[in-house]
N, CA, C and O atoms as a GROMACS GRO file, in nm:
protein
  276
    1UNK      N    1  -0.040  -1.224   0.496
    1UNK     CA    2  -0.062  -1.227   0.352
    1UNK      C    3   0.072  -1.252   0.283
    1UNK      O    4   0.168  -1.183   0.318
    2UNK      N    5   0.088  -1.358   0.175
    2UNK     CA    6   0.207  -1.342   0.107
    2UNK      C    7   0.177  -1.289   0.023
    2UNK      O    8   0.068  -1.275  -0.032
    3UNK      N    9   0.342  -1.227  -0.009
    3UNK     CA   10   0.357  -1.072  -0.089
    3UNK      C   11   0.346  -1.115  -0.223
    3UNK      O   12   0.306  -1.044  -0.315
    4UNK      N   13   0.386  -1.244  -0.233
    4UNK     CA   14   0.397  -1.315  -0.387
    4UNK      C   15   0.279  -1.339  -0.442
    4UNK      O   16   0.263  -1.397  -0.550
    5UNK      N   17   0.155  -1.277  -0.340
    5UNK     CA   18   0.031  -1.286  -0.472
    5UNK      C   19  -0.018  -1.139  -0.463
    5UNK      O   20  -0.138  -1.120  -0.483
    6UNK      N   21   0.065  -1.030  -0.433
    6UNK     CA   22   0.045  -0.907  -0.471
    6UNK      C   23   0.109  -0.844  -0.614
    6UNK      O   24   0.221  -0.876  -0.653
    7UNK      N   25   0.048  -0.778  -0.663
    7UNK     CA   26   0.065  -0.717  -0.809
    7UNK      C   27   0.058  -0.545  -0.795
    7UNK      O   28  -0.004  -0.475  -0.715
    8UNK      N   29   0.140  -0.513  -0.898
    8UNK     CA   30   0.113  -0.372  -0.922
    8UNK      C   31   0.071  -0.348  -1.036
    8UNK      O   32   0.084  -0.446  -1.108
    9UNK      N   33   0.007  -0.227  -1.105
    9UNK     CA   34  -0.047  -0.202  -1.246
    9UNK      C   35   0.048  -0.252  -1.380
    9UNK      O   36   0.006  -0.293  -1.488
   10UNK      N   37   0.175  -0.237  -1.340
   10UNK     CA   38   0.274  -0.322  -1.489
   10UNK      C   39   0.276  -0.450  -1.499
   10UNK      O   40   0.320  -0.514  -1.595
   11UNK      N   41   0.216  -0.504  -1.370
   11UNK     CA   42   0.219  -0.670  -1.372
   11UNK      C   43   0.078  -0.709  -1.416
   11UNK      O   44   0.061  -0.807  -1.488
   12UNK      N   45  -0.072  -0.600  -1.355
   12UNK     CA   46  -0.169  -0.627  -1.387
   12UNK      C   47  -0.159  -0.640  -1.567
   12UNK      O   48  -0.203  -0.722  -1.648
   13UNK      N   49  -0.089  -0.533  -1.575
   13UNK     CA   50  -0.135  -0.525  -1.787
   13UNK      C   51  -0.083  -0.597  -1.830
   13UNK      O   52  -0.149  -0.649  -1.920
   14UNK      N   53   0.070  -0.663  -1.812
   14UNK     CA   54   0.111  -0.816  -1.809
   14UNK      C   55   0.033  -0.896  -1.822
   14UNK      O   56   0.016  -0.942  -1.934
   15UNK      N   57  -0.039  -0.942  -1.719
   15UNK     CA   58  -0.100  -1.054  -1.735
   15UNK      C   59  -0.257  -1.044  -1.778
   15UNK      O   60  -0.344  -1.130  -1.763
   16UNK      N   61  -0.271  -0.888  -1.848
   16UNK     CA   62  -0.412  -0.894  -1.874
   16UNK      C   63  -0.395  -0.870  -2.067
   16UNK      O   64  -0.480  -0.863  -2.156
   17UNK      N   65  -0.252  -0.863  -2.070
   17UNK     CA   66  -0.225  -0.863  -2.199
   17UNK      C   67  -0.247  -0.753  -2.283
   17UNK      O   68  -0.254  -0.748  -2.406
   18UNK      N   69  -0.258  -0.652  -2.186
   18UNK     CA   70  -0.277  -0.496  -2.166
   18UNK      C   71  -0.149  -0.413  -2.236
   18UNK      O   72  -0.046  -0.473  -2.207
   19UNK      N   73  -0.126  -0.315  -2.304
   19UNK     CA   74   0.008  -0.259  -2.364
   19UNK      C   75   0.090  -0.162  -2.264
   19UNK      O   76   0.211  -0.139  -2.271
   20UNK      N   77  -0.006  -0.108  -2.163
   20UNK     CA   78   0.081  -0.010  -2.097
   20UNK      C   79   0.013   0.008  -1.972
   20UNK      O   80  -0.109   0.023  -1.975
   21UNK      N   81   0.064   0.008  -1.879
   21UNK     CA   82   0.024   0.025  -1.695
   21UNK      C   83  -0.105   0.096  -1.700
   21UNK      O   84  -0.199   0.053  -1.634
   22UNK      N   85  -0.114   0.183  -1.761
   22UNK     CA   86  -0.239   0.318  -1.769
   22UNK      C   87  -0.322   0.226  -1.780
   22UNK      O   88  -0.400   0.189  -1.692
   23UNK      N   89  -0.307   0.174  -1.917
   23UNK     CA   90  -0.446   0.055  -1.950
   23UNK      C   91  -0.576   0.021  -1.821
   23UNK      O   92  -0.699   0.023  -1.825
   24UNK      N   93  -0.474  -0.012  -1.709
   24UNK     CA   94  -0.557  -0.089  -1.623
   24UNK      C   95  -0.666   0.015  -1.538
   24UNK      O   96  -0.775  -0.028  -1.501
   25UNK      N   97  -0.625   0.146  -1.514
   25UNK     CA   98  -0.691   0.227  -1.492
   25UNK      C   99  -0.872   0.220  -1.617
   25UNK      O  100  -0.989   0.210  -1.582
   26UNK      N  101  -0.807   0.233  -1.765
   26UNK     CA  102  -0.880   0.267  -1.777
   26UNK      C  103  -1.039   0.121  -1.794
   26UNK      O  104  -1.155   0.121  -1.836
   27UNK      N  105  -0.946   0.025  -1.733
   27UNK     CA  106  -1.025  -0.133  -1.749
   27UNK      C  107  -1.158  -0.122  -1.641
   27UNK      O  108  -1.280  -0.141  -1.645
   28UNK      N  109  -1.030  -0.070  -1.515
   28UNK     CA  110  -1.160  -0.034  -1.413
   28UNK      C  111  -1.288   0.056  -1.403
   28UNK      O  112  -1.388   0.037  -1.334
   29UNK      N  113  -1.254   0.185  -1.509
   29UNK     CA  114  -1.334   0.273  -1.527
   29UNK      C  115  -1.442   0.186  -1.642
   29UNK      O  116  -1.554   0.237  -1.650
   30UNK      N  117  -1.424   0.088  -1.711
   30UNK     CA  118  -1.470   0.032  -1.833
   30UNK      C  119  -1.573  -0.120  -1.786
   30UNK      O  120  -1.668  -0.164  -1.851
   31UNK      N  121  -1.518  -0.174  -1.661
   31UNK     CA  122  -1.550  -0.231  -1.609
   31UNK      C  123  -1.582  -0.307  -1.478
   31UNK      O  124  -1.522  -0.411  -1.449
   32UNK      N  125  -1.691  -0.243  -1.387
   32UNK     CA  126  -1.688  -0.206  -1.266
   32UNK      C  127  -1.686  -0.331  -1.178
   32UNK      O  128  -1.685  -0.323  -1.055
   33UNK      N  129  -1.687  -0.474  -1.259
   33UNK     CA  130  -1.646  -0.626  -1.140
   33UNK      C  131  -1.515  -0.592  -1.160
   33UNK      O  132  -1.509  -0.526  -1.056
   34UNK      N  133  -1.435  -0.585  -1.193
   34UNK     CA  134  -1.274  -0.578  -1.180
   34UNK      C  135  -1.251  -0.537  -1.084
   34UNK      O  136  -1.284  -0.426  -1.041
   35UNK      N  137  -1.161  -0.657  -1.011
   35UNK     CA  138  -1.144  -0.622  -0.845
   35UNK      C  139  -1.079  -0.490  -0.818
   35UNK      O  140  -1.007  -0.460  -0.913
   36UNK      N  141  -1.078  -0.429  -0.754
   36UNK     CA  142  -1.021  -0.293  -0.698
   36UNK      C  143  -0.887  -0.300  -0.613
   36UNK      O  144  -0.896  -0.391  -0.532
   37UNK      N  145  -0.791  -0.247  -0.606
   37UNK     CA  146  -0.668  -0.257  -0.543
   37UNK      C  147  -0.721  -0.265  -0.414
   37UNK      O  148  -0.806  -0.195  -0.358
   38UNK      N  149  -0.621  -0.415  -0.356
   38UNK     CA  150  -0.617  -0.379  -0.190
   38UNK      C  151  -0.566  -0.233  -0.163
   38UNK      O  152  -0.621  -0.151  -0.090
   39UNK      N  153  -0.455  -0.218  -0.233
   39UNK     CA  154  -0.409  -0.097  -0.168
   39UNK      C  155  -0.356   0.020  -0.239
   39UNK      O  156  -0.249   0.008  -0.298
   40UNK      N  157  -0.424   0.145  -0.239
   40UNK     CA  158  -0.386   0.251  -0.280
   40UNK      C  159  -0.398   0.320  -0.209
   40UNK      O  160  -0.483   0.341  -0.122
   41UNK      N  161  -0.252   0.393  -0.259
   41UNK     CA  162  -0.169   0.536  -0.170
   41UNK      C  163  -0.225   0.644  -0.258
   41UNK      O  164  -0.195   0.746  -0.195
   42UNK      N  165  -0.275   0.674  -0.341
   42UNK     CA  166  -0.308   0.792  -0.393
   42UNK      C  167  -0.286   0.825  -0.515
   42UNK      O  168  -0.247   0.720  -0.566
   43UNK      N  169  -0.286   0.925  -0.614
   43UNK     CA  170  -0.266   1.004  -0.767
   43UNK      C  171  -0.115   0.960  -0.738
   43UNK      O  172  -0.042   0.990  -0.644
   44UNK      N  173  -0.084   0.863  -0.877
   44UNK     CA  174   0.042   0.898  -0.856
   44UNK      C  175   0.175   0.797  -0.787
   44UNK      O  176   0.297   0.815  -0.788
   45UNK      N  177   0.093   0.692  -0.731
   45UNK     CA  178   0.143   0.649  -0.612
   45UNK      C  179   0.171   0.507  -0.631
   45UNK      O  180   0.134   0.491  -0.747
   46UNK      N  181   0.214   0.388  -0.588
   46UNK     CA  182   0.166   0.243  -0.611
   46UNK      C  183   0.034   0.226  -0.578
   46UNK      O  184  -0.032   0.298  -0.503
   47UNK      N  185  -0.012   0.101  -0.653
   47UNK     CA  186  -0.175   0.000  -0.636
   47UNK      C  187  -0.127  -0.102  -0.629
   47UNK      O  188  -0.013  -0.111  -0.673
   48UNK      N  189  -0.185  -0.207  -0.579
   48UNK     CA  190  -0.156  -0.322  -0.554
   48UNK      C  191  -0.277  -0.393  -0.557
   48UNK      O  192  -0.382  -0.336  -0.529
   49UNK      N  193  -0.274  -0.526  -0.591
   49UNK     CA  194  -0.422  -0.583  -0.639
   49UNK      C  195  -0.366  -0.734  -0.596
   49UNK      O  196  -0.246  -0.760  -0.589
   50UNK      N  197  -0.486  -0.843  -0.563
   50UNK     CA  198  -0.453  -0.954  -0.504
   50UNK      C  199  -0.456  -1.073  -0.646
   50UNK      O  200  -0.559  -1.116  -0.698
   51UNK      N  201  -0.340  -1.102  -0.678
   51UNK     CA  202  -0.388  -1.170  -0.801
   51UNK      C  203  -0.453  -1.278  -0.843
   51UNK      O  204  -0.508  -1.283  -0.953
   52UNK      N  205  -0.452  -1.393  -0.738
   52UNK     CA  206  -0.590  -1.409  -0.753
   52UNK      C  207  -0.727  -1.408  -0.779
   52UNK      O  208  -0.811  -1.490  -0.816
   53UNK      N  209  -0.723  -1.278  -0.743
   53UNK     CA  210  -0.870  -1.209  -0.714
   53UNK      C  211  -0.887  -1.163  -0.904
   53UNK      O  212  -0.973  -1.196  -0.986
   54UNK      N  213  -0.809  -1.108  -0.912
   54UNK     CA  214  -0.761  -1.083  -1.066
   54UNK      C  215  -0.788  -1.200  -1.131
   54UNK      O  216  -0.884  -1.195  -1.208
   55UNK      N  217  -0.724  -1.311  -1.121
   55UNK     CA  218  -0.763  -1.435  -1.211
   55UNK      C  219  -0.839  -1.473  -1.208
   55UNK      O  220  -0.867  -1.549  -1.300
   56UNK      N  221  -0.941  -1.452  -1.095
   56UNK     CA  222  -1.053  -1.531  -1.103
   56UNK      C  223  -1.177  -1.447  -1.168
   56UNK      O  224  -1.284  -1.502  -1.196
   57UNK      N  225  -1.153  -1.312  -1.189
   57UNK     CA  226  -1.238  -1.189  -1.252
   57UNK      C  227  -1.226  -1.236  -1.390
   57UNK      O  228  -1.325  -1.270  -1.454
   58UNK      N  229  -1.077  -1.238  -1.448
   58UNK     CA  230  -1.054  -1.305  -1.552
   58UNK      C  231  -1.133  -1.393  -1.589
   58UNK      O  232  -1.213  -1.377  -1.681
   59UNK      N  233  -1.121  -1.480  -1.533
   59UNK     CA  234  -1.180  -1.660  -1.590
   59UNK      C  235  -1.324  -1.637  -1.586
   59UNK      O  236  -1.390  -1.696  -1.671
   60UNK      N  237  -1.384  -1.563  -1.504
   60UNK     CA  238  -1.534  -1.517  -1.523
   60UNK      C  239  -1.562  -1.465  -1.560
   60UNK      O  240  -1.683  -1.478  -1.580
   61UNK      N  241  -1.496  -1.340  -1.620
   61UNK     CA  242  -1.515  -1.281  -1.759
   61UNK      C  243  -1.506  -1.315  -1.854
   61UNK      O  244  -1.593  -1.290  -1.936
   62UNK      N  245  -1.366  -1.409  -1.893
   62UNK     CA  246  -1.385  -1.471  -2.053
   62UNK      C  247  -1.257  -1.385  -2.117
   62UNK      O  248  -1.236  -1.370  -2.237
   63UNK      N  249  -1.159  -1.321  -1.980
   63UNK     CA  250  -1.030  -1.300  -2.055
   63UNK      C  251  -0.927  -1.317  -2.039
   63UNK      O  252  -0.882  -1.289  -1.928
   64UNK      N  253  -0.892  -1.339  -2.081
   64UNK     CA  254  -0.671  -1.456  -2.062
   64UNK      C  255  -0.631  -1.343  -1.972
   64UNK      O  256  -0.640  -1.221  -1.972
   65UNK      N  257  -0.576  -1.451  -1.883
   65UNK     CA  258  -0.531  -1.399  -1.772
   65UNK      C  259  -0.379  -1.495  -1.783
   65UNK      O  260  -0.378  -1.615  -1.753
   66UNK      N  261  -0.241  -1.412  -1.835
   66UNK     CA  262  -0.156  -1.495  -1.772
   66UNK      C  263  -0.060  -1.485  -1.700
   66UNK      O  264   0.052  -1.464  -1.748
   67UNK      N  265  -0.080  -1.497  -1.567
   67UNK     CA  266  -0.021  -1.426  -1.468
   67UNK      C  267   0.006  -1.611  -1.371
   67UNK      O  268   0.045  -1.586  -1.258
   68UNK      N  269  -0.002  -1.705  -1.385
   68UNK     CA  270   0.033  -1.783  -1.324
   68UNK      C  271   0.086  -1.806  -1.148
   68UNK      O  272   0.064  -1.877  -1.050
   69UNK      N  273   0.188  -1.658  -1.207
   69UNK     CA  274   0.323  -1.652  -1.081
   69UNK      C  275   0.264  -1.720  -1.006
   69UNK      O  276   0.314  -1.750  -0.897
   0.00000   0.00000   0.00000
């Protein structure tokens, strides 16, 4: 896997145009297609999400996604 299409929650709200890391927590609780982190360590911990997978939730939802990288 390249690492360059992994994201963490400050990059997710970045490119979801989100104001603060928390945000994204509460996107997932708000909206249950929003892809889910490949990888979480726990409360507290890093998430990591495939961004891709992210952009393409985006574009099928109908919300700016600009995360390019």
């Amino acid at each position: 896997m390249e690492t360059d299409l992994l994201v963490d929650a400050h990059e997710v709200a970045r490119c979801l145009g989100l104001g603060h890391p928390n945000s994204v927590s509460t996107y997932q609780r708000r909206y249950a297609d929003m892809p889910r982190p490949i990888l979480d360590l726990g409360r507290g911990r890093p998430r990591l999400w495939l961004r891709p997978e992210l952009a393409a939730w985006a574009d099928a939802s109908g919300r700016r996604f600009a995360g390019a990288g």
